[in-house]
C-alpha positions in Angstrom: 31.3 -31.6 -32.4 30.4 -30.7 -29.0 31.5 -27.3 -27.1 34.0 -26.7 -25.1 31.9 -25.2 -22.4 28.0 -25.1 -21.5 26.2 -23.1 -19.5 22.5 -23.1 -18.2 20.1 -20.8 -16.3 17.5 -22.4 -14.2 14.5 -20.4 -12.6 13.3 -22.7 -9.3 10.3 -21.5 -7.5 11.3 -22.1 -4.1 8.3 -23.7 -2.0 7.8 -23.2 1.9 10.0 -25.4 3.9 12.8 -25.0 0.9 15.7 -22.9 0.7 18.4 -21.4 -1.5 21.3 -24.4 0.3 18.6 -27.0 0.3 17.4 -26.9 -3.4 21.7 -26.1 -4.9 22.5 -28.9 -2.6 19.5 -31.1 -4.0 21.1 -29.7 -7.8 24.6 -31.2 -6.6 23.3 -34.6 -5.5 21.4 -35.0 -8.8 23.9 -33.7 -10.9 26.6 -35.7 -9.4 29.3 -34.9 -11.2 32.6 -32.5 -9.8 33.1 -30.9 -13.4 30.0 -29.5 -13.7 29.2 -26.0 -11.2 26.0 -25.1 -9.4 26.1 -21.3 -8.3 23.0 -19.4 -7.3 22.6 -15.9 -9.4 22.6 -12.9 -7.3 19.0 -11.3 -6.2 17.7 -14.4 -5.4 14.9 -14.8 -2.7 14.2 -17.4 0.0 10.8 -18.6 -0.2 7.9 -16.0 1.0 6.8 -17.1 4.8 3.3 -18.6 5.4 0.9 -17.1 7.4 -1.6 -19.7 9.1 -5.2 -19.6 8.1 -6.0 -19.2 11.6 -4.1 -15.3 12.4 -6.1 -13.0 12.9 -5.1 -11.4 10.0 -6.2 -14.4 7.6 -9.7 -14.4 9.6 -9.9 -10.3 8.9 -9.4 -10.9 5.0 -11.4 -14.2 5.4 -14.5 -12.1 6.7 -13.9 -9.4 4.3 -13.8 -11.7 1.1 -17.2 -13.0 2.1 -18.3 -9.5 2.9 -18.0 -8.5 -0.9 -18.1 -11.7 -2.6 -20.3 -13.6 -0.8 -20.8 -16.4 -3.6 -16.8 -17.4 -3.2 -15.7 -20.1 -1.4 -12.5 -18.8 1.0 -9.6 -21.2 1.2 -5.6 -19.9 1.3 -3.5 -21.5 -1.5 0.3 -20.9 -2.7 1.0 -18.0 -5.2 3.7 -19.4 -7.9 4.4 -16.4 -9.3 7.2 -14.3 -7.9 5.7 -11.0 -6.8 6.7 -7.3 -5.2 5.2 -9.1 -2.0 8.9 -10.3 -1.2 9.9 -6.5 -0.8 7.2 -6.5 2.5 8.9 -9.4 4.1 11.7 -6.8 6.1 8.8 -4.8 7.8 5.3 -7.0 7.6 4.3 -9.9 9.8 2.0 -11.3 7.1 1.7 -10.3 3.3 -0.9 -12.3 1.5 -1.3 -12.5 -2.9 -4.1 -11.3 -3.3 -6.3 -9.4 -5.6 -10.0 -9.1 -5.0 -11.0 -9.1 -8.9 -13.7 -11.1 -10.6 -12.0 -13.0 -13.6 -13.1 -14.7 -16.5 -12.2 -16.6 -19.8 -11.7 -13.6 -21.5 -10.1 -11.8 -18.7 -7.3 -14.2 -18.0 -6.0 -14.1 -21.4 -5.7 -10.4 -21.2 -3.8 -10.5 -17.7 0.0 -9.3 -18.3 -1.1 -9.3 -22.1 -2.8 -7.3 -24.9 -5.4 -5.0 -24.0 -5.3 -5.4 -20.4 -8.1 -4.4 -18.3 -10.3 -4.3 -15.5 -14.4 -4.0 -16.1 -15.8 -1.0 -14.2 -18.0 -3.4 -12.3 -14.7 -5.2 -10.9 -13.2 -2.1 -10.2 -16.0 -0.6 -8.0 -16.0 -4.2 -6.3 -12.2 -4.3 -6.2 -12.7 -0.2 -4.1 -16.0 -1.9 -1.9 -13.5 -4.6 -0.7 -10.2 -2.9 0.3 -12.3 0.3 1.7 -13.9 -2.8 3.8 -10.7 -4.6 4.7 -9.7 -1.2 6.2 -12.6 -0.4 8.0 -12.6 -4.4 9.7 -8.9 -4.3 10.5 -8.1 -0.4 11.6 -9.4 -1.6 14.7 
C-alpha cells in the first residue's frame, strides 16, 4: 500500500553562479510533474560570493600562508561546507574559509568528532600566522 502523502527534505549546496530560483526551478523541470511541490525551507542562503585570487586581499593571505608555511603550495579552492562565514557577507567585502592548521590522518578523523584537538605545535603556528596576517594587512 502506498501513502497518501510524501514528503522529502533536500539539503543543496548552492555553487557560485547558482541561486535559490535557479536550482527550485532546475527541481521543477526535473521533477516535471504539477502534483508534486518544490518549496524552499526558510533560513536558506544564496551562495557565498567569490573573491578573485588576484584582490589584494587574496595576495595579503597569499603572502602570509607562505610566510608561516613555507612548504605549502597556495591555490584558492571552494569550501563545501556551510560555515558562520555567510553571517560576514552584510558588512565584509571578502570572507575567505580558512584555517591555518597543519592536519593529518589522525587529525581529520578527530575534526567535529571524539576527542577533538589541536597539537600545541599547530596552535603556536595557527597564533604566528594570524598575528602575521595582521601585521601585513593593518597597513
Amino acid at each position: 500500500m502506498l501513502p497518501g502523502n510524501a514528503s522529502a527534505s533536500v539539503n543543496f549546496r548552492l555553487m557560485p553562479g547558482d541561486s535559490e530560483a535557479s536550482v527550485t526551478a532546475h527541481v521543477h523541470r526535473t521533477v516535471n510533474n504539477e502534483r508534486i511541490s518544490v518549496e524552499p525551507s526558510a533560513g536558506n542562503a544564496e551562495p557565498a560570493t567569490v573573491t578573485g585570487a588576484s584582490s589584494p586581499s587574496f595576495q595579503a593571505l597569499n603572502r602570509t600562508i607562505r610566510e608561516i608555511f613555507p612548504d605549502v603550495v597556495v591555490a584558492p579552492g571552494l569550501m563545501l561546507g556551510g560555515t558562520d562565514s555567510r553571517h560576514y557577507a552584510p558588512i565584509a567585502d571578502n570572507t575567505f574559509r580558512f584555517s591555518p592548521v597543519r592536519a593529518n590522518s589522525d587529525d581529520l578523523k578527530r575534526f567535529h568528532g571524539t576527542n577533538e584537538r589541536l597539537s600545541i605545535e599547530g596552535y603556536a603556528e595557527m597564533i604566528r600566522f594570524y598575528r602575521r596576517l595582521i601585521e601585513n594587512t593593518a597597513g
